[in-house]
VEXKE-365326 format. One record per atom (N, C-alpha, C, O, CB): x, y, z; atom name; residue in three letters. Coordinates in steps of 0.001 Angstrom, whole numbers, plus 500000, padded with zeros to 6 digits. Glycine has a CB too. Example, Ala and Ser with C-alpha at 12.3 -4.5 7.8 and 13.67 -1.06 7.14 Angstrom:
<recs>
<rec><u>513190</u><v>494310</v><w>507800</w><name>N</name><resn>ala</resn></rec>
<rec><u>512300</u><v>495500</v><w>507800</w><name>CA</name><resn>ala</resn></rec>
<rec><u>513200</u><v>496700</v><w>507800</w><name>C</name><resn>ala</resn></rec>
<rec><u>514236</u><v>496681</v><w>508465</w><name>O</name><resn>ala</resn></rec>
<rec><u>511308</u><v>495527</v><w>509046</w><name>CB</name><resn>ala</resn></rec>
<rec><u>512850</u><v>497750</v><w>507080</w><name>N</name><resn>ser</resn></rec>
<rec><u>513670</u><v>498940</v><w>507140</w><name>CA</name><resn>ser</resn></rec>
<rec><u>512900</u><v>500030</v><w>507870</w><name>C</name><resn>ser</resn></rec>
<rec><u>513409</u><v>501138</v><w>508039</w><name>O</name><resn>ser</resn></rec>
<rec><u>514084</u><v>499402</v><w>505725</w><name>CB</name><resn>ser</resn></rec>
</recs>
This chain:
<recs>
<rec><u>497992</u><v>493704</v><w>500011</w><name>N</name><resn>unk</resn></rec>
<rec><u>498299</u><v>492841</v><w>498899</w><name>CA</name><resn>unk</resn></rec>
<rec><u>498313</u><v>493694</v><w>497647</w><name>C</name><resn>unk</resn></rec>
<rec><u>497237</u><v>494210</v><w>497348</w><name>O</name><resn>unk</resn></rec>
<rec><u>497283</u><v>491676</v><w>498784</w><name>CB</name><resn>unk</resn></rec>
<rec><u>499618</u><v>493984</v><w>496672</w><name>N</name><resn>unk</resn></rec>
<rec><u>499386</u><v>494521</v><w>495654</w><name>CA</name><resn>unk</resn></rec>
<rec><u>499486</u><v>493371</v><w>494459</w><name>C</name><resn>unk</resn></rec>
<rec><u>500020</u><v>492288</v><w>494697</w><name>O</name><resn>unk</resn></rec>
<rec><u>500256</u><v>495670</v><w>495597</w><name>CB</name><resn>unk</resn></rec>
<rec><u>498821</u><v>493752</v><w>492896</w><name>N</name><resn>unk</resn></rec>
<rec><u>499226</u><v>492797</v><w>492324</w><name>CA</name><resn>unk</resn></rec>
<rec><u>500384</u><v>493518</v><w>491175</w><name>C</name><resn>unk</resn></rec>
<rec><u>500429</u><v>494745</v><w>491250</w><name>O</name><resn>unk</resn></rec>
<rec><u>497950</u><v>491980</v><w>491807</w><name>CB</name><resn>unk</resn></rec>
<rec><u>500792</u><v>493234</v><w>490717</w><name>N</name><resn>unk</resn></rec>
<rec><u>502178</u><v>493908</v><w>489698</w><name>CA</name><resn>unk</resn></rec>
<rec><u>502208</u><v>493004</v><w>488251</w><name>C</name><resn>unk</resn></rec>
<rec><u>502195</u><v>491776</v><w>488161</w><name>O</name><resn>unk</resn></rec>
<rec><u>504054</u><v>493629</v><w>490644</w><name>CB</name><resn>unk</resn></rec>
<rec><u>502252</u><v>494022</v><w>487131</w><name>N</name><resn>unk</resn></rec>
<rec><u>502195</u><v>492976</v><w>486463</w><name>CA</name><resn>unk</resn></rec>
<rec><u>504171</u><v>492089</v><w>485989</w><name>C</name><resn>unk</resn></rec>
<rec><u>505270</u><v>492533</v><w>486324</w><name>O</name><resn>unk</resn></rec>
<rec><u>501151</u><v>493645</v><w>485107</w><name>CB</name><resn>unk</resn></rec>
<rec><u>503872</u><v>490851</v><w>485184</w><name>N</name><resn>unk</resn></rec>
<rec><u>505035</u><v>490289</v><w>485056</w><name>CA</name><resn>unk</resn></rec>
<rec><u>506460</u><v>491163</v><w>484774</w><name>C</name><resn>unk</resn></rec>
<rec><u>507493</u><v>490955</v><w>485411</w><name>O</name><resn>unk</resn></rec>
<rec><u>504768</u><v>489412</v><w>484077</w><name>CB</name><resn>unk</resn></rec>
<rec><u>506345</u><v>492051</v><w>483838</w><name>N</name><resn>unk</resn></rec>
<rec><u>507469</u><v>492740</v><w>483075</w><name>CA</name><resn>unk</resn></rec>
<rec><u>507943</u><v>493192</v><w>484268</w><name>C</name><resn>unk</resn></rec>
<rec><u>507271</u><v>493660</v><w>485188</w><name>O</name><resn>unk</resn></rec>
<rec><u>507172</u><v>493880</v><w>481891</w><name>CB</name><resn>unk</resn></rec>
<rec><u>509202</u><v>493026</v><w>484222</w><name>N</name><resn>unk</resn></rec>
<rec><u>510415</u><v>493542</v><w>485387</w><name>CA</name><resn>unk</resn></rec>
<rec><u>509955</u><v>495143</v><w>485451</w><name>C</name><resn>unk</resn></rec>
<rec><u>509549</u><v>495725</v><w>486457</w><name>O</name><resn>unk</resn></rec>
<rec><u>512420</u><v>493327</v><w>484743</w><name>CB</name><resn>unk</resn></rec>
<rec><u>510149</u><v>495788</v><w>483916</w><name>N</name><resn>unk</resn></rec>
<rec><u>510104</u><v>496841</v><w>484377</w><name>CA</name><resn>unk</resn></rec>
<rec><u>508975</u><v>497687</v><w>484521</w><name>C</name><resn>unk</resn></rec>
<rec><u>509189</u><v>498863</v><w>484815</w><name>O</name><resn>unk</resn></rec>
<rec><u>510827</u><v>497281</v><w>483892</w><name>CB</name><resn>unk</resn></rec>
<rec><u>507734</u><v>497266</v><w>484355</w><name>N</name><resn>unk</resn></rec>
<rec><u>506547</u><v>497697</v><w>484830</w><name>CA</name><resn>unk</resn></rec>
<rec><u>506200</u><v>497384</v><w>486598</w><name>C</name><resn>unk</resn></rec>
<rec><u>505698</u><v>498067</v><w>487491</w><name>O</name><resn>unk</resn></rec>
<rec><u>505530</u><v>496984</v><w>483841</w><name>CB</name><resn>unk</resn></rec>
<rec><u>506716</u><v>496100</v><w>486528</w><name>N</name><resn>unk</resn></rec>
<rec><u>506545</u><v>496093</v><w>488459</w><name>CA</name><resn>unk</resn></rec>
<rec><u>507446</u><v>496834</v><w>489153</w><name>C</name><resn>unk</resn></rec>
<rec><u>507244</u><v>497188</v><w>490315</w><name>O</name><resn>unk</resn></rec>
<rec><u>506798</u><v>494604</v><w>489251</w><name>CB</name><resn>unk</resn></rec>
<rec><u>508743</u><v>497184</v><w>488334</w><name>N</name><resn>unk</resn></rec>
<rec><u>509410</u><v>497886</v><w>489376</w><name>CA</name><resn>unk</resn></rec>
<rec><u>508918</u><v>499661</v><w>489336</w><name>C</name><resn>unk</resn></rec>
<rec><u>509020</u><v>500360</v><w>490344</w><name>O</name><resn>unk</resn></rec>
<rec><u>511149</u><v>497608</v><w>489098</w><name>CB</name><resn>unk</resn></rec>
<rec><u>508399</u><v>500185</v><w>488032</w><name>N</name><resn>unk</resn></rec>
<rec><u>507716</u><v>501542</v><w>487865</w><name>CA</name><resn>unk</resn></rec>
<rec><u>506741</u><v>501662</v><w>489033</w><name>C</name><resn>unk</resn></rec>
<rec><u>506769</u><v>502511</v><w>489924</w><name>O</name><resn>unk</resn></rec>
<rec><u>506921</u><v>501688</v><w>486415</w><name>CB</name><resn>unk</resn></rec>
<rec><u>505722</u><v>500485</v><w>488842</w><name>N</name><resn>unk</resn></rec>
<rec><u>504171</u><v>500377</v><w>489648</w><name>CA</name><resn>unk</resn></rec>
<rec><u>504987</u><v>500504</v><w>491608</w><name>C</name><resn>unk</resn></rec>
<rec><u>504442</u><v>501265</v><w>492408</w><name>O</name><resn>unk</resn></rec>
<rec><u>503033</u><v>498093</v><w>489110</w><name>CB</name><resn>unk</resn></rec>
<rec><u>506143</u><v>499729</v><w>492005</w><name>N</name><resn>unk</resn></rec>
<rec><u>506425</u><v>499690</v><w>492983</w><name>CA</name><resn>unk</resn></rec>
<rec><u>507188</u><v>501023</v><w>493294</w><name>C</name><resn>unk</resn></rec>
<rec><u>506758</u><v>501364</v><w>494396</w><name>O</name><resn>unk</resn></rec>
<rec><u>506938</u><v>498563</v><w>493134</w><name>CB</name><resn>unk</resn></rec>
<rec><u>508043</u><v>501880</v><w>492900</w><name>N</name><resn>unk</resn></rec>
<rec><u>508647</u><v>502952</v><w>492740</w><name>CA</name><resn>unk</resn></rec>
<rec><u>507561</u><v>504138</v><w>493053</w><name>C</name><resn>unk</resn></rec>
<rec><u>507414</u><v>504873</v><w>494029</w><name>O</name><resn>unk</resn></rec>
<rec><u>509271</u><v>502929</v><w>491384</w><name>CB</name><resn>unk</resn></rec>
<rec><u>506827</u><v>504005</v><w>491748</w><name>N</name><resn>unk</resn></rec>
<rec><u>505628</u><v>505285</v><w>491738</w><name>CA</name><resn>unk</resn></rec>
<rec><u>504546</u><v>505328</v><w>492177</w><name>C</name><resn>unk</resn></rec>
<rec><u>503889</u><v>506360</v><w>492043</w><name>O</name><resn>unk</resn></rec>
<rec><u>505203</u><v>505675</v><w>490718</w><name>CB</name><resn>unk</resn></rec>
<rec><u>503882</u><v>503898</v><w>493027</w><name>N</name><resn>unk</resn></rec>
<rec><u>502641</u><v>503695</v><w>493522</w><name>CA</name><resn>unk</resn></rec>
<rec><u>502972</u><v>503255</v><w>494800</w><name>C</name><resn>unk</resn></rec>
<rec><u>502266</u><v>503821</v><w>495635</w><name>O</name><resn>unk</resn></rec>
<rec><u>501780</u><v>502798</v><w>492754</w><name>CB</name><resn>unk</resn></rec>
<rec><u>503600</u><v>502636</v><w>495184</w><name>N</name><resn>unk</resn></rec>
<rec><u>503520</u><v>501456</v><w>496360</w><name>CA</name><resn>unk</resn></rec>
<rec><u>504412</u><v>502038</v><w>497352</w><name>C</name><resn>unk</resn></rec>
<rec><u>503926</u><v>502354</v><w>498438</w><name>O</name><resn>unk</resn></rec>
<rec><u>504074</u><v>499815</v><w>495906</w><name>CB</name><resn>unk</resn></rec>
<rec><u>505480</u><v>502196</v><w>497158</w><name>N</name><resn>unk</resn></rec>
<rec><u>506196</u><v>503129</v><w>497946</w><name>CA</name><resn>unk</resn></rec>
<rec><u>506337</u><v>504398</v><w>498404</w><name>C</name><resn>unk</resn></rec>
<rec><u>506959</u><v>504720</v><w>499416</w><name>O</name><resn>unk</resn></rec>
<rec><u>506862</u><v>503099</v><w>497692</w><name>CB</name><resn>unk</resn></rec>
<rec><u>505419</u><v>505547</v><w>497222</w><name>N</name><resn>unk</resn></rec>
<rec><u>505241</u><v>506528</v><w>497692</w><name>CA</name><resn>unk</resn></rec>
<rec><u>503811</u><v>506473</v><w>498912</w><name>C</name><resn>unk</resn></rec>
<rec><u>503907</u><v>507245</v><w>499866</w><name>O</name><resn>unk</resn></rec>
<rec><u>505201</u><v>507381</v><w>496475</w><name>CB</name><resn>unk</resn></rec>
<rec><u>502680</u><v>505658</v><w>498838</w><name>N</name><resn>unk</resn></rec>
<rec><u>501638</u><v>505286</v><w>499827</w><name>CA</name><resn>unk</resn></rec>
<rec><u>501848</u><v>504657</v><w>501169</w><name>C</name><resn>unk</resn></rec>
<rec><u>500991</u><v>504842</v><w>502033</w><name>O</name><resn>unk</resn></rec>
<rec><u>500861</u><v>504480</v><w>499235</w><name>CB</name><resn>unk</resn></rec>
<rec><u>503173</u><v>503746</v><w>501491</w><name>N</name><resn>unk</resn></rec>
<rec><u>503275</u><v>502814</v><w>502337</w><name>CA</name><resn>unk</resn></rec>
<rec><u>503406</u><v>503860</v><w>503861</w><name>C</name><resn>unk</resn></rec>
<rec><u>503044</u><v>503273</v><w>504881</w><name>O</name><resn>unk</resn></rec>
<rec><u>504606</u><v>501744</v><w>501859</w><name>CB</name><resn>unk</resn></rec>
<rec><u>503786</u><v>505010</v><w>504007</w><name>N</name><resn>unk</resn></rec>
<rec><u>503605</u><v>505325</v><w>505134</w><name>CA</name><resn>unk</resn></rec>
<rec><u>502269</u><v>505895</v><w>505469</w><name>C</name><resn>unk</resn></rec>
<rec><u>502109</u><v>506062</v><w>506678</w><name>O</name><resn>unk</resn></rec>
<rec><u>504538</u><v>506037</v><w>505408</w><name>CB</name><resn>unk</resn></rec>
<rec><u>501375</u><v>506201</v><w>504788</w><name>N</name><resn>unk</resn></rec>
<rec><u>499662</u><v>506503</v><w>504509</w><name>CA</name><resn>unk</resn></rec>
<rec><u>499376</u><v>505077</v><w>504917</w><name>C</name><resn>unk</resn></rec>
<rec><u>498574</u><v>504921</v><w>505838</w><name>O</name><resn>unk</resn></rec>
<rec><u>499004</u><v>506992</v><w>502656</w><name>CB</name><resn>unk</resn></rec>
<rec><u>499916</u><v>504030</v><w>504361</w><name>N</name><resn>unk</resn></rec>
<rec><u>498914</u><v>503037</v><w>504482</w><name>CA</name><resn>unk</resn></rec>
<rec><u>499036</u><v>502203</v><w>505904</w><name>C</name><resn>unk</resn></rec>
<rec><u>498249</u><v>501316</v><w>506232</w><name>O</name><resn>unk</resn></rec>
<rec><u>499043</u><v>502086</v><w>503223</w><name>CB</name><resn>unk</resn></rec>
<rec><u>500274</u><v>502692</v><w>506764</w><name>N</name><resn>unk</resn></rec>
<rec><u>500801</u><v>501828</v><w>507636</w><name>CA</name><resn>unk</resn></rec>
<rec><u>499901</u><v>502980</v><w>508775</w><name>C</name><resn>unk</resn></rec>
<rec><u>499673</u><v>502528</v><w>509897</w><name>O</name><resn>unk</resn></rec>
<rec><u>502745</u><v>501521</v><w>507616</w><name>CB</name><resn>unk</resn></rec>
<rec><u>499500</u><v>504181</v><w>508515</w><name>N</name><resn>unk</resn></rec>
<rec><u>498618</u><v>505061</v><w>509446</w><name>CA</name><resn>unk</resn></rec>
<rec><u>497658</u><v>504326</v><w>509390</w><name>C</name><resn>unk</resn></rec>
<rec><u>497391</u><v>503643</v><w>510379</w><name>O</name><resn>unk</resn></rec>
<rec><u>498266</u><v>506509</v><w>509135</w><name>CB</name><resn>unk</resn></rec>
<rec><u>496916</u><v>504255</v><w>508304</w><name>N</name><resn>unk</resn></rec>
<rec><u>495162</u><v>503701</v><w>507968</w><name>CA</name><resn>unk</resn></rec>
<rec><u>495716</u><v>502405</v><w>508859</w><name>C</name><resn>unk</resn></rec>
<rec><u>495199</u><v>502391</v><w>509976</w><name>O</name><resn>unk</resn></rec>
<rec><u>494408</u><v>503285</v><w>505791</w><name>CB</name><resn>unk</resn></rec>
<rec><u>496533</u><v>501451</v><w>508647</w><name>N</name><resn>unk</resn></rec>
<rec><u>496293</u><v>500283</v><w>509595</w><name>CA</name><resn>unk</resn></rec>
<rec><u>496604</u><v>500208</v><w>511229</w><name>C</name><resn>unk</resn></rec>
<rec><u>496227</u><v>499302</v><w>511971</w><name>O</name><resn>unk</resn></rec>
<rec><u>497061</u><v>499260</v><w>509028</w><name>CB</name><resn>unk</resn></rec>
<rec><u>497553</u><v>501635</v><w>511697</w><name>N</name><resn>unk</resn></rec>
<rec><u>497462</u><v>501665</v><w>512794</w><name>CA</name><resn>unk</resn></rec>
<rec><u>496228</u><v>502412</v><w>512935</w><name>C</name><resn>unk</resn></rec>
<rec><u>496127</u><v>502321</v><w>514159</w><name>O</name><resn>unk</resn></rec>
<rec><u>498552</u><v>502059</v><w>513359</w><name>CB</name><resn>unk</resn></rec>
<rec><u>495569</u><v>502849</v><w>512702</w><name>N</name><resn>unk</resn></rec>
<rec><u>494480</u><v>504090</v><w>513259</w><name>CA</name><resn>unk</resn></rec>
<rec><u>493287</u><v>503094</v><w>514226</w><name>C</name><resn>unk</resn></rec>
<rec><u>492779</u><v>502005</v><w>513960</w><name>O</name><resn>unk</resn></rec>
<rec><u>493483</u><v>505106</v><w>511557</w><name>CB</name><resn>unk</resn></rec>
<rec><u>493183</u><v>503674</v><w>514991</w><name>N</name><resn>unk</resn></rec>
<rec><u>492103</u><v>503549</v><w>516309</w><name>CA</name><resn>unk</resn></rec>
<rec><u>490757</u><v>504393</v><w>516001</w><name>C</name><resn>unk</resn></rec>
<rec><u>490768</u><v>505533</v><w>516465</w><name>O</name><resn>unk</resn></rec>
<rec><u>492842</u><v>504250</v><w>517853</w><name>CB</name><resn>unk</resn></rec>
<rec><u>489796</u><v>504068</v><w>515408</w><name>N</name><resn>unk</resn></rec>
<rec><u>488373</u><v>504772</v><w>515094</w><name>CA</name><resn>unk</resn></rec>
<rec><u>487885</u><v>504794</v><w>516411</w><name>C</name><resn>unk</resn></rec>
<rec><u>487471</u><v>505905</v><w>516740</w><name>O</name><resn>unk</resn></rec>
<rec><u>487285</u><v>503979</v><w>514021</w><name>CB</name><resn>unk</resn></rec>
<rec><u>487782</u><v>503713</v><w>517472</w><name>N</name><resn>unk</resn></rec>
<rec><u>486990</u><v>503469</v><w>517822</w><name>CA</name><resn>unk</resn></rec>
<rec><u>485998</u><v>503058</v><w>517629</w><name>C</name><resn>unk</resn></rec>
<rec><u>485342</u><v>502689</v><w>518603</w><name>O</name><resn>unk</resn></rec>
<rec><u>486966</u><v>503844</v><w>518077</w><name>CB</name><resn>unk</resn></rec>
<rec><u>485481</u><v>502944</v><w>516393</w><name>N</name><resn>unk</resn></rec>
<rec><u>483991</u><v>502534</v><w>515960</w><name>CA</name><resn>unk</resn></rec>
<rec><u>483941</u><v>501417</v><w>515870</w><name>C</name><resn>unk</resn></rec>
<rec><u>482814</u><v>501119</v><w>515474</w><name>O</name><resn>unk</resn></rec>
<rec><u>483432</u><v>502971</v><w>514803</w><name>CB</name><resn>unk</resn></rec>
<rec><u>484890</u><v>500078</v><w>516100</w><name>N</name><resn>unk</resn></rec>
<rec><u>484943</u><v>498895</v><w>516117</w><name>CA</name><resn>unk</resn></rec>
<rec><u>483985</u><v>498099</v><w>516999</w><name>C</name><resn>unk</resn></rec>
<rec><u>483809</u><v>498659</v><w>518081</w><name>O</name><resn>unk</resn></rec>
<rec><u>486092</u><v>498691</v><w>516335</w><name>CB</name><resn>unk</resn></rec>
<rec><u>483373</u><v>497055</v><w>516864</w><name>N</name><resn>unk</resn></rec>
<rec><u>482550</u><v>496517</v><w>517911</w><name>CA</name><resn>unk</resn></rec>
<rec><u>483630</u><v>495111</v><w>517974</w><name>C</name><resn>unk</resn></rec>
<rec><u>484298</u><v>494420</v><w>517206</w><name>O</name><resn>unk</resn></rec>
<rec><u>480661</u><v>496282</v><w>517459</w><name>CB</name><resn>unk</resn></rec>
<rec><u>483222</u><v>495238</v><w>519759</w><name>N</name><resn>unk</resn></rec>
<rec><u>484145</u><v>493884</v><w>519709</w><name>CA</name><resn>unk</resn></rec>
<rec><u>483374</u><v>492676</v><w>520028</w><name>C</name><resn>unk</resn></rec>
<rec><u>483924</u><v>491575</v><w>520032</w><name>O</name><resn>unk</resn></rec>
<rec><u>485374</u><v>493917</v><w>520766</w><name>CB</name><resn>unk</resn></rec>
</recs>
């Protein structure tokens, strides 16, 4: 969940220079297998 603020062109900076350069980092961290999970 990101939050962005209203101005067109501040959400599209924040999505450009933050959000999109992270999304393949962040799609690792959510596939990753620790193992340390209890089920």
């Amino acid at each position: 969940v990101f939050c962005l603020p209203g101005s067109e062109n501040a959400a599209r900076l924040g999505s450009e220079e933050v959000i999109v350069p992270q999304v393949g980092h962040l799609a690792g961290l959510a596939r990753r297998d620790d193992g340390d999970e209890e089920e």
